[in-house]
C-alpha positions in Angstrom: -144.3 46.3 -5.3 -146.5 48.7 -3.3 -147.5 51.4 -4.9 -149.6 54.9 -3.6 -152.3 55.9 -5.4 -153.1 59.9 -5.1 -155.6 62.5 -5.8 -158.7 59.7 -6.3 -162.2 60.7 -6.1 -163.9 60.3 -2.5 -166.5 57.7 -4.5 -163.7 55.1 -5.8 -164.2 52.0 -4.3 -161.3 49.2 -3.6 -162.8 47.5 -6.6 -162.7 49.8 -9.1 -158.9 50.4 -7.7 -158.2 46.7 -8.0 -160.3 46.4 -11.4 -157.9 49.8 -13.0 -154.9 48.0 -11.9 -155.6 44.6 -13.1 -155.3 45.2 -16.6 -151.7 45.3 -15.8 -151.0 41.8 -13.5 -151.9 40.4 -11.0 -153.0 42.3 -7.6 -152.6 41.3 -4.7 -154.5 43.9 -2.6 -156.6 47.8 -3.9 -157.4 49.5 -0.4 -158.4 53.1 -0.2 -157.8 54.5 2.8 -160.6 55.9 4.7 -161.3 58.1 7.7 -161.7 55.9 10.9 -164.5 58.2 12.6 -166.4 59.2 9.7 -165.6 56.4 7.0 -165.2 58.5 4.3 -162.6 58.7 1.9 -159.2 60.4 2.5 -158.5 60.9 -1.4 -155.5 58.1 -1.7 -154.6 54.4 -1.4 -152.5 51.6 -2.4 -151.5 49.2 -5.0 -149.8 45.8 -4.3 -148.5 43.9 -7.0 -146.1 40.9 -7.0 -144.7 41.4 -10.2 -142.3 44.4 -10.6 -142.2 44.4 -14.2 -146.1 44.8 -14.4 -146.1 47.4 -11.3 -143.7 49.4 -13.2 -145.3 48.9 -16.6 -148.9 50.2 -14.1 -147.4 52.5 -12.9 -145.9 54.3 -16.3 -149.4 53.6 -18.0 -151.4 54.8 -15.6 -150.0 58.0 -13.9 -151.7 60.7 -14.5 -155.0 59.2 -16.1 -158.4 60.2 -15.4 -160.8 58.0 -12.8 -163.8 59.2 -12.2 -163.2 62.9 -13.3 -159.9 62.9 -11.0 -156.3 62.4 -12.6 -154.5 60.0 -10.6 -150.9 60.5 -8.9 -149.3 57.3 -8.9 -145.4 56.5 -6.8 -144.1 53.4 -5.6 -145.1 53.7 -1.7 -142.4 54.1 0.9 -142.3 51.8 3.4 -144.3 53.0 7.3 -142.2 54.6 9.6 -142.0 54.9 13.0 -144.8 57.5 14.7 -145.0 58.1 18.3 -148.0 57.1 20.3 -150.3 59.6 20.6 -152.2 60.4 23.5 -150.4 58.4 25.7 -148.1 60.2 28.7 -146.5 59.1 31.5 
């Protein structure tokens, strides 16, 4: 399960995500998502695990829990949609 992980402090690093979550099960991948000019940050990410059971269990134990002075928002992530290109015309 894929889960989105809101409201995290600019300094939390895809370890720290990975090392929160992995008290729970196995992960299979912590990425926070981060500004492609600048680099920084955008304040979310997300949460793969394979087990459901342990995602849920993750997901109910840690939702709404404090990292780093921020209390995390935790749903299971829906999957991408469609966007239009952008900038491109004919």
């Amino acid at each position: 399960m894929k889960m989105h992980v809101g409201n995290l402090a600019y300094n939390v690093t895809d370890e720290e995500l990975r090392n929160l979550f992995a008290s729970y099960g196995e992960v299979v991948s912590a990425t926070i998502i981060k500004d492609r000019s600048s680099g920084q940050s955008k304040g979310f990410g997300f949460v793969e695990m394979p087990n459901n059971s342990e995602a849920d269990k993750a997901m109910k134990g840690l939702n709404g829990t404090r990292l780093k002075e921020q209390s995390i928002k935790l749903s299971q992530a829906k999957p991408p949609s469609k966007r239009p290109m952008r900038g491109f015309r004919n």
